[in-house]
MARKOLKOL-433537 format. One line per field, with one value per residue: residue number from 0; residue in three letters; x negated, z, y of N, C-alpha, C in turn. Coordinates in nm, 2 decimals. Layout:
N
drense <- [NUM;...]
numi <- [ALA;...]
n_c1 <- [X;...]
n_c3 <- [Z;...]
n_c2 <- [Y;...]
ca_c1 <- [X;...]
ca_c3 <- [Z;...]
ca_c2 <- [Y;...]
c_c1 <- [X;...]
c_c3 <- [Z;...]
c_c2 <- [Y;...]
//
This chain:
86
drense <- [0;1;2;3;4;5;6;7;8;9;10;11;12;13;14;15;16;17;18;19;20;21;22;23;24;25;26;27;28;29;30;31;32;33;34;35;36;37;38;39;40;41;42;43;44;45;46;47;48;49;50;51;52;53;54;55;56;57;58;59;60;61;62;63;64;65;66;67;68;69;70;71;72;73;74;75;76;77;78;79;80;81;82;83;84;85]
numi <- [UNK;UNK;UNK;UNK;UNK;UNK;UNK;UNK;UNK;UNK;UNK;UNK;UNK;UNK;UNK;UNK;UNK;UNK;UNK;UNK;UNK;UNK;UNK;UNK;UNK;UNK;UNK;UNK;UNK;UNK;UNK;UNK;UNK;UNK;UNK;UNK;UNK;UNK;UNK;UNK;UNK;UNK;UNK;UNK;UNK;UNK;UNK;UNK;UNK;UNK;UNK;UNK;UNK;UNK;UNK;UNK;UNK;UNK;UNK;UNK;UNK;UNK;UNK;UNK;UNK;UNK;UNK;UNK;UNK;UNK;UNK;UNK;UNK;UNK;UNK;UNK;UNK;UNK;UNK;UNK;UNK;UNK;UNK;UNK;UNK;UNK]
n_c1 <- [-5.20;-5.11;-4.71;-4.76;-4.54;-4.41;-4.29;-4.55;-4.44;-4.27;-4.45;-4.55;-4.74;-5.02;-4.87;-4.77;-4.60;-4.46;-4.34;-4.27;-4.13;-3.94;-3.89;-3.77;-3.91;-3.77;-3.61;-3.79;-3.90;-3.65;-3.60;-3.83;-3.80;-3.58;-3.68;-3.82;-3.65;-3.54;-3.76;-3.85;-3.56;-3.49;-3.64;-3.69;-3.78;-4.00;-4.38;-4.53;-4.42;-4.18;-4.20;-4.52;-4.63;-4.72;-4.69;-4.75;-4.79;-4.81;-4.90;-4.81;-4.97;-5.22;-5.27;-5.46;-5.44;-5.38;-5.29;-5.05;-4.88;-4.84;-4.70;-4.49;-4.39;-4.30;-4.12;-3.96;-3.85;-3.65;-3.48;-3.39;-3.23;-3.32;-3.57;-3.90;-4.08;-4.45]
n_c3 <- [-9.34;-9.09;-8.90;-8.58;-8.44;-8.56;-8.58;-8.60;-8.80;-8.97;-9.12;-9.47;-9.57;-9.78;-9.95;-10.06;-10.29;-10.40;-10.63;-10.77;-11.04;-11.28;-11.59;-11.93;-12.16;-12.28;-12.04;-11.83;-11.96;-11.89;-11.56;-11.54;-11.63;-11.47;-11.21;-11.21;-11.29;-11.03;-10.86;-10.97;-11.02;-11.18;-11.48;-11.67;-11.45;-11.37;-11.33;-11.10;-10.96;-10.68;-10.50;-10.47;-10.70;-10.83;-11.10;-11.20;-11.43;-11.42;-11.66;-11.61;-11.71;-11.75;-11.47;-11.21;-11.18;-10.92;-10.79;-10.98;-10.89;-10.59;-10.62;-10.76;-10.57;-10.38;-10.46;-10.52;-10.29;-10.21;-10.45;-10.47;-10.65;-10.92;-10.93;-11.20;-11.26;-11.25]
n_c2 <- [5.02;4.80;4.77;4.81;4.71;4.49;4.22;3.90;3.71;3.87;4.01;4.06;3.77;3.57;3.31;3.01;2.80;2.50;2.29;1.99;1.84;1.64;1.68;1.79;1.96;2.17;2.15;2.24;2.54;2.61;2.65;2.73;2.99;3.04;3.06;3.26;3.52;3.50;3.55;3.81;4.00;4.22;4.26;4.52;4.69;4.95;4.95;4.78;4.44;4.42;4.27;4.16;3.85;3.55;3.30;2.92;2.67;2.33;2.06;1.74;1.50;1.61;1.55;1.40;1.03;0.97;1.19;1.25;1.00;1.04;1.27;1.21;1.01;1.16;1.31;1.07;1.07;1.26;1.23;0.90;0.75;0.87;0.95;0.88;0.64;0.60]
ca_c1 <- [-5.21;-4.96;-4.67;-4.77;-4.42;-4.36;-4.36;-4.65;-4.35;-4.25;-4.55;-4.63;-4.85;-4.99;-4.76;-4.73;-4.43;-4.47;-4.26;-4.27;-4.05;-3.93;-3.80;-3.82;-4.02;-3.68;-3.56;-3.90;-3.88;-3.52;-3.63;-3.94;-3.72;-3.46;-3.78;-3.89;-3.53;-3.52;-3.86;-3.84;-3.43;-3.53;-3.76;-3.73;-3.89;-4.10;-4.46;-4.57;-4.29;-4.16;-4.26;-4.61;-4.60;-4.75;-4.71;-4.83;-4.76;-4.94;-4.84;-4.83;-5.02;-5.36;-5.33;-5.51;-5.36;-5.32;-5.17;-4.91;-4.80;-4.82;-4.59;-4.34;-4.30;-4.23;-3.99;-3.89;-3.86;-3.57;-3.44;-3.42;-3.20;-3.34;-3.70;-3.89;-4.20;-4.56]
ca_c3 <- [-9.20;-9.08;-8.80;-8.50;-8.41;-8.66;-8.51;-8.69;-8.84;-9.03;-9.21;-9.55;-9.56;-9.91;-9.91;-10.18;-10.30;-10.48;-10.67;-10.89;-11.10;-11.43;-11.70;-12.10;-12.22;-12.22;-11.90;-11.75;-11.97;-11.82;-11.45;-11.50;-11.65;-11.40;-11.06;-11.23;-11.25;-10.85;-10.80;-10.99;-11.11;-11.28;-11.58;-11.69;-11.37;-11.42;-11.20;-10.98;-10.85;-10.54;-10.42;-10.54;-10.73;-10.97;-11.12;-11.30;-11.42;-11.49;-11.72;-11.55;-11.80;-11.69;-11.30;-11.16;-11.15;-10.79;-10.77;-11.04;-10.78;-10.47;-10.68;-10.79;-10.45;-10.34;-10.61;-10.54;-10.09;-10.21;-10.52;-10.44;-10.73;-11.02;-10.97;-11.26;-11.23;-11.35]
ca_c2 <- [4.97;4.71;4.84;4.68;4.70;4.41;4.09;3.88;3.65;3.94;4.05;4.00;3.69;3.50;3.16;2.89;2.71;2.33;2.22;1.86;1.81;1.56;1.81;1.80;2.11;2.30;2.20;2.33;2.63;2.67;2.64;2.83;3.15;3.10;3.10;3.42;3.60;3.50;3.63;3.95;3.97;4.34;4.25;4.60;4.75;4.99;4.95;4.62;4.44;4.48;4.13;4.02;3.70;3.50;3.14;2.90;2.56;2.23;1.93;1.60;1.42;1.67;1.54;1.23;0.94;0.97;1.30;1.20;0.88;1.11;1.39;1.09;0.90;1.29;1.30;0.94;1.04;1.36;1.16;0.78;0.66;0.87;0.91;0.76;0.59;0.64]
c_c1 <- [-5.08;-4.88;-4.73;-4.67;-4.37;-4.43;-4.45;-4.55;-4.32;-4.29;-4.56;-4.72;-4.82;-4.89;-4.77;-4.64;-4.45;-4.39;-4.29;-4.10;-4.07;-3.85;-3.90;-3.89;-3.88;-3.59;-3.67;-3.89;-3.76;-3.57;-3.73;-3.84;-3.66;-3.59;-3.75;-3.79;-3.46;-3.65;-3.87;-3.67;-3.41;-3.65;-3.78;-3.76;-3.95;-4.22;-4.43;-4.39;-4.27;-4.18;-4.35;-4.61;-4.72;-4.73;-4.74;-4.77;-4.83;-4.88;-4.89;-4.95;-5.22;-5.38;-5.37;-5.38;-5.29;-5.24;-5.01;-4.81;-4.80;-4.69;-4.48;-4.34;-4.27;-4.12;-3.90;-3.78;-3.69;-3.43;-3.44;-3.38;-3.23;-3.47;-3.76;-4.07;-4.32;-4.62]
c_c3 <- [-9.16;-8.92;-8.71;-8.41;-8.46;-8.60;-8.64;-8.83;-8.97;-9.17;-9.33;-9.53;-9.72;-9.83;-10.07;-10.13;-10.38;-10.52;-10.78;-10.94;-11.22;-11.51;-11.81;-12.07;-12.18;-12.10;-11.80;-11.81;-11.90;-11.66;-11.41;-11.51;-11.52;-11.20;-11.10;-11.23;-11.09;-10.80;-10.84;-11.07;-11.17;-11.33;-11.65;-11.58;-11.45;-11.31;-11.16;-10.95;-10.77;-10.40;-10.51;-10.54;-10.82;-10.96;-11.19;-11.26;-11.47;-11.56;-11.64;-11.59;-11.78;-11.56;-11.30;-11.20;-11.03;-10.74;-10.78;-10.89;-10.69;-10.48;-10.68;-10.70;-10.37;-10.36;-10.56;-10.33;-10.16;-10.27;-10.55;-10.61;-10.88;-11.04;-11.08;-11.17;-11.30;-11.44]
c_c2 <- [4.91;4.79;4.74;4.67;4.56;4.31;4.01;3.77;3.73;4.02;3.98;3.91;3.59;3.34;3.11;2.80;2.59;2.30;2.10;1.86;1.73;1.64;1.77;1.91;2.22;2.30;2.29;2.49;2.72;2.75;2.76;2.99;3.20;3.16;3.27;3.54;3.55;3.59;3.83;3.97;4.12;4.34;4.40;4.73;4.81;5.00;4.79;4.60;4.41;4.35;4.07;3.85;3.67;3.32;3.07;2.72;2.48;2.10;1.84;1.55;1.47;1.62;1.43;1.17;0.91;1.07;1.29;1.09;1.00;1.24;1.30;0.99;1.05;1.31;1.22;0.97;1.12;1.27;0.99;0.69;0.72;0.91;0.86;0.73;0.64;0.56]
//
């Protein structure tokens, strides 16, 4: 049962995070490791950890064609001069 002291702000609620990115295989492997030692930074926990997660990643090369463009003018809005193209 949630406090109802706790403003609604406060409460656990699910949330998704997005991220695109352009990375070789081992800068993505890098990136991915380093989310996962922010999300849980004790891998030998023992039991659930203490902030449910999970994640999951998708190669480019599986998304539409439209996606892809809509990811890399995202890409292109943050990162103007190194963006690449599709």
């Amino acid at each position: 049962m949630s406090d109802p002291t706790t403003s609604p702000a406060d409460r656990p609620r699910l949330r998704q995070v997005d991220i695109a990115i352009v990375a070789t295989a081992a800068e993505h492997e890098a990136l991915m490791d380093r989310i996962t030692d922010v999300l849980c930074p004790d891998a030998s926990h023992e039991g659930p950890c203490a902030i449910p997660w999970s994640m999951s990643s998708v190669d480019g090369d599986s998304l539409s064609r439209r996606k892809r463009r809509n990811l890399l003018d995202a890409i292109k809005d943050t990162n103007p001069d190194s963006a690449p193209t599709a």
